[in-house]
Backbone bond lengths (Angstrom), bond angles and torsions (degrees), N, CA, C in turn:
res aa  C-N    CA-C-N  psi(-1)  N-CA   C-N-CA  omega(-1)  CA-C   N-CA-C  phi
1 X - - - 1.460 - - 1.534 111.06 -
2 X 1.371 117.72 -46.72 1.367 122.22 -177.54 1.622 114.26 -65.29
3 X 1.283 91.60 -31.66 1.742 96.19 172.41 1.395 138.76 -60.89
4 X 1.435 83.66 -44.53 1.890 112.34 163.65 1.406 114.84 -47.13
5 X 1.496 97.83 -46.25 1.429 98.86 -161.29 1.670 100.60 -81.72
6 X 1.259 123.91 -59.29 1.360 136.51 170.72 2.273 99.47 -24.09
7 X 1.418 110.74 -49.07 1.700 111.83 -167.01 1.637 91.68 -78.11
8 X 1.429 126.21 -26.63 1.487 127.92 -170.56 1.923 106.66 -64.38
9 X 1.042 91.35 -47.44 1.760 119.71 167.15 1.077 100.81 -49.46
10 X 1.187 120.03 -77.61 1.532 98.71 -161.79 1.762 107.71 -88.71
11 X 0.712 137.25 13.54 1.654 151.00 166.65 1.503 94.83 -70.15
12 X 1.296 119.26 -43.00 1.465 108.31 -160.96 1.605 91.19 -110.02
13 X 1.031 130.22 -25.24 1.936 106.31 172.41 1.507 93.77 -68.11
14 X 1.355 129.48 -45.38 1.242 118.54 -159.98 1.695 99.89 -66.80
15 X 0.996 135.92 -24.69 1.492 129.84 -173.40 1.798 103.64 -78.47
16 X 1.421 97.20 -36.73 1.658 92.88 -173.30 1.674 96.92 -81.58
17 X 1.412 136.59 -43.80 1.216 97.64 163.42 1.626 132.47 -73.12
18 X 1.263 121.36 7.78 1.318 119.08 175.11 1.858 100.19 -58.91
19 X 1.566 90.43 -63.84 1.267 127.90 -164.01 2.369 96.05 -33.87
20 X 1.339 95.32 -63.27 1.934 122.67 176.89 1.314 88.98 -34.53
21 X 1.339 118.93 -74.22 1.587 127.22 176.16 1.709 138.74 -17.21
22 X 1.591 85.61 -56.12 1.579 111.24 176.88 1.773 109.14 -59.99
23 X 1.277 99.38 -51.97 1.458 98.14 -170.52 1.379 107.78 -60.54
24 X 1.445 125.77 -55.61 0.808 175.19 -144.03 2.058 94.50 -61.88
25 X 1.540 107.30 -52.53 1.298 121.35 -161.21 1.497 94.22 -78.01
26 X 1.454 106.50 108.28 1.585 108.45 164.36 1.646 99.58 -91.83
27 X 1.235 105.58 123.61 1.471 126.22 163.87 1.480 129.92 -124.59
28 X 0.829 115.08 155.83 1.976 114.26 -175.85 1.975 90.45 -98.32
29 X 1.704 103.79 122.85 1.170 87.99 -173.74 2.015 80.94 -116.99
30 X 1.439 92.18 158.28 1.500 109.73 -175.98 1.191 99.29 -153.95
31 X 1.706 115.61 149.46 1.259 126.72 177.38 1.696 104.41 -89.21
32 X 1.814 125.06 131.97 1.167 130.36 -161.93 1.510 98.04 -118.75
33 X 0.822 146.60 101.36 1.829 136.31 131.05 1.340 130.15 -56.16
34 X 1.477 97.72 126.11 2.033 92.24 179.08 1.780 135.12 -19.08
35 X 1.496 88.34 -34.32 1.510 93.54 165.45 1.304 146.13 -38.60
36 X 1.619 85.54 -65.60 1.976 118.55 179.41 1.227 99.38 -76.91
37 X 1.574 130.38 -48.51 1.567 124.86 -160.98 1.791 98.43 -52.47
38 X 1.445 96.53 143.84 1.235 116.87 159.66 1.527 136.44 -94.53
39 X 1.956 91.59 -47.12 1.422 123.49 -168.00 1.447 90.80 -123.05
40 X 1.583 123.69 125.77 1.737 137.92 141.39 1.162 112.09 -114.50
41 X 1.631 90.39 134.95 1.921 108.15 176.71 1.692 77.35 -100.54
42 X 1.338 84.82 166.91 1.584 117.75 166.91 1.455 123.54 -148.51
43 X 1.511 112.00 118.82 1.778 95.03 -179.06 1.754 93.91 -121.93
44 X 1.024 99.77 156.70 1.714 135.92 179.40 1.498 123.45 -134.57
45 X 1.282 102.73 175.61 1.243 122.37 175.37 1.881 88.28 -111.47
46 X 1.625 107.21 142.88 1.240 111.03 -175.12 1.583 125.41 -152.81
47 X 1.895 102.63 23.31 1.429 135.77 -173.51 1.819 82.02 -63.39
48 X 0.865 133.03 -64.57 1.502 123.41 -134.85 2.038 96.64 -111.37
49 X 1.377 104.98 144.85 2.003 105.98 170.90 1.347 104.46 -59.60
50 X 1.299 111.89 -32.10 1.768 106.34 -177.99 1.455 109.97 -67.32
51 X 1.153 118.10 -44.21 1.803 124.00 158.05 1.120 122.28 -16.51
52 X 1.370 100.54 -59.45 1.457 111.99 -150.10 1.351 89.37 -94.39
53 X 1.367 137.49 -20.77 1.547 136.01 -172.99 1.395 110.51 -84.91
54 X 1.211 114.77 -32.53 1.098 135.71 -168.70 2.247 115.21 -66.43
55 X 1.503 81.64 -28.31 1.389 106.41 -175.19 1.647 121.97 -104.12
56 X 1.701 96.15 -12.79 1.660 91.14 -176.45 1.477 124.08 -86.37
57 X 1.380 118.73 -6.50 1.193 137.41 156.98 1.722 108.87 -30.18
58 X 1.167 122.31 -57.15 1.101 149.87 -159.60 1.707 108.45 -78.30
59 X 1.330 111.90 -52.98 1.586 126.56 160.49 1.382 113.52 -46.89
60 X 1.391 108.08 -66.55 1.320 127.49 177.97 1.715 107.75 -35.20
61 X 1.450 110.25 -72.28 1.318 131.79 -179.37 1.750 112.96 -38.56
62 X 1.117 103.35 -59.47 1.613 122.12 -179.53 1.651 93.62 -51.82
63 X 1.549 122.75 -77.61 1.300 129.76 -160.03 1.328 110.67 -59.75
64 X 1.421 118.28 -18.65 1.580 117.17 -176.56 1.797 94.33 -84.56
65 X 1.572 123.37 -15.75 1.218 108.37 -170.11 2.003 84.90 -94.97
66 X 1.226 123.55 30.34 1.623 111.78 166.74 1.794 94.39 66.45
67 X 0.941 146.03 44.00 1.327 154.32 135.58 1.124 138.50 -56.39
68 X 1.193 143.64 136.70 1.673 121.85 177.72 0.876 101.57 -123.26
69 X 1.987 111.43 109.52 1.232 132.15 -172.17 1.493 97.38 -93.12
70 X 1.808 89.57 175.86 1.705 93.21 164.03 2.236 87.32 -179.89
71 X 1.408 101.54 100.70 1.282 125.33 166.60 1.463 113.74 -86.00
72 X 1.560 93.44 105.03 1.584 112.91 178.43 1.260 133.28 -95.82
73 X 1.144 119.74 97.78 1.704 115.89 -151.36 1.744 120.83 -116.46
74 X 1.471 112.87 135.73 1.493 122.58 -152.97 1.838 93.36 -90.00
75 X 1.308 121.43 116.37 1.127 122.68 168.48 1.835 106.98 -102.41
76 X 1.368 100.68 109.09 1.648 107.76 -174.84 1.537 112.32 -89.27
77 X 1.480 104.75 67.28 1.408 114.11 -175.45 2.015 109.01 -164.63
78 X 0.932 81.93 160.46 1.996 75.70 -178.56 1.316 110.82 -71.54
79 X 1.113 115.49 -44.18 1.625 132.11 -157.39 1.848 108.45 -101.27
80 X 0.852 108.21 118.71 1.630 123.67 171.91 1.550 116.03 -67.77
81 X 0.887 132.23 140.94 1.715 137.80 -176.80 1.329 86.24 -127.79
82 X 1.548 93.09 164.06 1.549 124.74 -148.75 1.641 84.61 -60.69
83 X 1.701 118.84 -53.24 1.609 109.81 -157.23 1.673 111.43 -64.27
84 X 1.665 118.97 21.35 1.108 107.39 175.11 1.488 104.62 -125.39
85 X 1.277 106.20 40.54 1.646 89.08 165.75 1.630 114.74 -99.28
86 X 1.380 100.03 139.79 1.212 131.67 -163.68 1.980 103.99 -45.68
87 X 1.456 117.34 116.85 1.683 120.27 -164.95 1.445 90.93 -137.54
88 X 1.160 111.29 153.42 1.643 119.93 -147.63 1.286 115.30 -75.26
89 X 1.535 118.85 -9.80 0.975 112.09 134.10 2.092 153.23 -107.15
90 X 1.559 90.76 26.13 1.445 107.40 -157.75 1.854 85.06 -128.99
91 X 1.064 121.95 121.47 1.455 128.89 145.24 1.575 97.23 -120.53
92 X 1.964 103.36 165.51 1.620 117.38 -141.03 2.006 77.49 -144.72
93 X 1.347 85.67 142.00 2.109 82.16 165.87 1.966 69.28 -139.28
94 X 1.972 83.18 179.55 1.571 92.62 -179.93 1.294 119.00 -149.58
95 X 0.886 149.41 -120.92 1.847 147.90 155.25 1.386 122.68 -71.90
96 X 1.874 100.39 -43.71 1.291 111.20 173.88 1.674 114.07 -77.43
97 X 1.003 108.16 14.15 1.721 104.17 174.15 1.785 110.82 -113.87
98 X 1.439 120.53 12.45 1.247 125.45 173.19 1.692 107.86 -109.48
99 X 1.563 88.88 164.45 1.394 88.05 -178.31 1.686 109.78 -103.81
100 X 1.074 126.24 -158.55 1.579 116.26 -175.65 0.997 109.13 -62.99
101 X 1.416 147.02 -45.49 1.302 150.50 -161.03 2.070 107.92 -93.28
102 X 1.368 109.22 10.00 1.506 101.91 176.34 1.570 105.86 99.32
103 X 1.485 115.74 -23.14 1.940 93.10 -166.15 1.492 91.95 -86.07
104 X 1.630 100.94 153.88 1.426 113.38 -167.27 1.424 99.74 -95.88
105 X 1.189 123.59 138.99 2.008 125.83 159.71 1.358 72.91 -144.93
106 X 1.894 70.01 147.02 1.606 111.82 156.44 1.841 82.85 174.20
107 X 1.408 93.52 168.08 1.554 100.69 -168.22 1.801 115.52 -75.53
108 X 1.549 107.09 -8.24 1.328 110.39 168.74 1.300 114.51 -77.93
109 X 1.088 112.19 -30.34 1.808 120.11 -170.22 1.797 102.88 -93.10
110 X 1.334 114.03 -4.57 1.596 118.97 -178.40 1.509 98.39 -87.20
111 X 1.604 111.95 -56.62 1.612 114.88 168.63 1.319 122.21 -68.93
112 X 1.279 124.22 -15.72 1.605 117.92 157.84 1.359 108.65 -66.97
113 X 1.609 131.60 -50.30 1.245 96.83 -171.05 1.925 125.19 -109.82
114 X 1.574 95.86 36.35 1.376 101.75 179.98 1.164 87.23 -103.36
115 X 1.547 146.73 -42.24 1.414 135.56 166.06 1.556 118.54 -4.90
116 X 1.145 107.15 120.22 1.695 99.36 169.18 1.612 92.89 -114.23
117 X 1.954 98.95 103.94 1.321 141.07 176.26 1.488 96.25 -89.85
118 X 1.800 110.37 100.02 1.743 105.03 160.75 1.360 117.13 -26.88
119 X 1.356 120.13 -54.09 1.414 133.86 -167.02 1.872 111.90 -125.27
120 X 1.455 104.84 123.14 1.540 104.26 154.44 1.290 129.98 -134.84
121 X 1.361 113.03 110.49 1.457 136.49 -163.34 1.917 90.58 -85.12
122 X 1.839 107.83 117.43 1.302 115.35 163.38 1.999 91.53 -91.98
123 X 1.451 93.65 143.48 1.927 93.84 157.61 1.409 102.10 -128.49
124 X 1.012 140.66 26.69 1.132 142.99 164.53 1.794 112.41 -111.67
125 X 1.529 113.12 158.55 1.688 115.28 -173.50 1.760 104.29 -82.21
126 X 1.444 84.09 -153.05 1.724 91.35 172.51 1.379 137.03 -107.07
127 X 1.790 84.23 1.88 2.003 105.23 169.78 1.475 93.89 -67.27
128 X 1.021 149.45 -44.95 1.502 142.93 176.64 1.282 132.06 -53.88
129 X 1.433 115.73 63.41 1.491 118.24 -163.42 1.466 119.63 -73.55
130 X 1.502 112.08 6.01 2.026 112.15 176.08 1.977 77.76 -83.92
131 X 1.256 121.02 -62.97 1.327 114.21 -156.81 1.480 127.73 -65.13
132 X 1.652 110.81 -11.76 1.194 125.96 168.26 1.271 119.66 -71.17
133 X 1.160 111.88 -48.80 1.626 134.73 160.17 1.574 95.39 -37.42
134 X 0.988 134.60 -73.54 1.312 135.23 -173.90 1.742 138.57 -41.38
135 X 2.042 75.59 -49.50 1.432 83.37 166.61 1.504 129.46 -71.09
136 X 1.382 103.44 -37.42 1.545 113.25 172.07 1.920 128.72 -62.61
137 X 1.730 79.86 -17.87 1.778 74.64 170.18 1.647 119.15 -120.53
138 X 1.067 85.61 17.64 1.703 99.15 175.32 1.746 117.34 -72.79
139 X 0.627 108.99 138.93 1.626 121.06 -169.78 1.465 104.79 -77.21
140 X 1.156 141.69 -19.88 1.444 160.98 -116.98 2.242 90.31 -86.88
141 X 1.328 81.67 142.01 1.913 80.37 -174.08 1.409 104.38 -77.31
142 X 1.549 108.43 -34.23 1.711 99.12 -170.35 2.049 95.45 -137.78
143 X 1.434 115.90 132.34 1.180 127.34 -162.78 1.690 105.03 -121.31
144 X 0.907 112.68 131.23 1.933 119.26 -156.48 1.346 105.57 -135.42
145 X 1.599 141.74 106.19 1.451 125.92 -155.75 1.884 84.59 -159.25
146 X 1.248 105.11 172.67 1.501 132.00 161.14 1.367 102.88 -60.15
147 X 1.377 116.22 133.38 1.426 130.99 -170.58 2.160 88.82 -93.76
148 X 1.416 99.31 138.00 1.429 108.05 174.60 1.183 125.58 -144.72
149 X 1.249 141.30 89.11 1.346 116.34 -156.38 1.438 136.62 -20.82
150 X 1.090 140.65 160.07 1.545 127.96 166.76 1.433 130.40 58.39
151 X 1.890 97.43 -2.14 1.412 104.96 165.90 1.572 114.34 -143.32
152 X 1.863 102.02 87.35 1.068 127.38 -161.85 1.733 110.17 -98.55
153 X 1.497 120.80 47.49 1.360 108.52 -176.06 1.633 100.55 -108.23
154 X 1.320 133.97 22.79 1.215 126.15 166.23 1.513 113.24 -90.42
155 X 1.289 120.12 163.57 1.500 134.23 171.21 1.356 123.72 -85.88
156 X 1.583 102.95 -24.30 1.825 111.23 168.67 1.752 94.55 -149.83
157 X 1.100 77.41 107.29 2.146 75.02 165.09 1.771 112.22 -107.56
158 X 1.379 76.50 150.67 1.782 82.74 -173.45 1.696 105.86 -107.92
159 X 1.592 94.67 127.58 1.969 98.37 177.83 1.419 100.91 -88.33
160 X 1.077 119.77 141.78 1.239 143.86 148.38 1.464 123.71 -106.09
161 X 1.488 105.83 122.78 1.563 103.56 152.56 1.599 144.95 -30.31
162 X 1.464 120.79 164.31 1.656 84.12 -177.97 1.812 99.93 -103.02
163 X 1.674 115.14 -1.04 1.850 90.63 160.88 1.287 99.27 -81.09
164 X 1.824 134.59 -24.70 1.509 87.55 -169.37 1.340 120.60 -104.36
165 X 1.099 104.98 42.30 2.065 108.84 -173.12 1.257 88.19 -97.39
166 X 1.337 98.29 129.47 1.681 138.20 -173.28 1.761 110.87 151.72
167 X 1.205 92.94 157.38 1.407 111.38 -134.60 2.005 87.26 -56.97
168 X 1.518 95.00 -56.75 1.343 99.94 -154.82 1.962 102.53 -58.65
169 X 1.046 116.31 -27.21 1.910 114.83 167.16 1.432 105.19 -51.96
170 X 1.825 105.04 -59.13 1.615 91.37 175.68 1.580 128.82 -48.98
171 X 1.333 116.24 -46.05 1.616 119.18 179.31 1.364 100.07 -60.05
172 X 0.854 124.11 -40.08 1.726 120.05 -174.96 1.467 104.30 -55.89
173 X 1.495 107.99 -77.26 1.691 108.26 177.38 1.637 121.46 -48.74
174 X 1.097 111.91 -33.25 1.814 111.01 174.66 1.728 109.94 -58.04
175 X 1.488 108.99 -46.99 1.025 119.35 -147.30 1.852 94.45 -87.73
176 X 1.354 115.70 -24.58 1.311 118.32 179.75 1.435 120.88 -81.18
177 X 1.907 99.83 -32.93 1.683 104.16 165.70 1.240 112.13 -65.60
178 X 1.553 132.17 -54.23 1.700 129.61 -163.17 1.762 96.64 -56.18
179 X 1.312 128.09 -13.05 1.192 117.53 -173.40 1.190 121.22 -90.24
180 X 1.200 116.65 -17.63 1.690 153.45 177.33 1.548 106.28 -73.81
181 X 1.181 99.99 -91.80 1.561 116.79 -174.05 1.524 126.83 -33.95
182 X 1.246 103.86 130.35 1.422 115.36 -176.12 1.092 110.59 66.05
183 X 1.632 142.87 25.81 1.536 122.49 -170.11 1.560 97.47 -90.10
């Protein structure tokens, strides 16, 4: 019980400074199509190999179009396993890279989100508060995520149904709008 309450605590400073943040983030926002983009971030969830497999489709895809990706992935555990070592296009943060309240620093996650990324594709929701944190302070010109109620900081959110929410529907629809948009 005491524990609950102690993670409830900091759930909610960490939301009100999420929240300080948002306003806070002056960014140049621009609408990006696969075309124009140069630079895509990507953030995930990246606890599990199926995670991370689940998502490279998407890396793959981008870099074969001559892109300069960089898939940033939240491992919600102390300890790193082999499928997270850092590949030139995959850097990994983890538990030990947050502070008490969930926001992540470390100097990889400082240059991920001062990057001004044409495009940043979240594939993860808004139960993920290291990656929310991220998205909201990311500099990124055009921001592309799962539409959720009440968490409206993307530039194009994508709805999904509730049979087809799963990961690989989302990559499909992200990857079919940036191809669309603005032409």
């Amino acid at each position: 019980m005491h524990i609950q309450f102690v993670e409830d605590i900091k759930h909610k400073i960490g939301q009100w400074v999420f929240q300080r943040e948002l306003k806070q983030n002056k960014r140049i926002k621009s609408v990006c199509n696969l075309n124009d983009a140069k630079s895509i971030g990507i953030l995930f969830e990246a606890t599990t190999k199926e995670q991370i497999n689940d998502m490279k489709p998407l890396v793959d895809y981008f870099f074969g179009l001559k892109k300069d990706v960089k898939a940033f992935g939240y491992v919600n555990s102390k300890k790193y396993e082999e499928c997270h070592i850092p590949k030139l296009q995959y850097d990994f943060f983890n538990l030990k890279d947050l502070n008490w309240y969930y926001k992540p620093q470390n100097d990889y996650i400082k240059n991920f989100i001062k990057k001004e990324y044409d495009i940043l594709i979240n594939l993860s929701d808004s139960k993920c508060i290291p990656i929310k944190y991220l998205v909201a302070s990311s500099v990124a010109r055009f921001k592309v995520g799962k539409h959720e109620d009440g968490y409206e900081i993307y530039d194009l959110m994508i709805s999904l149904n509730k049979k087809e929410d799963n990961m690989k529907k989302l990559i499909s629809e992200i990857a079919k709008y940036l191809k669309v948009i603005n032409r």
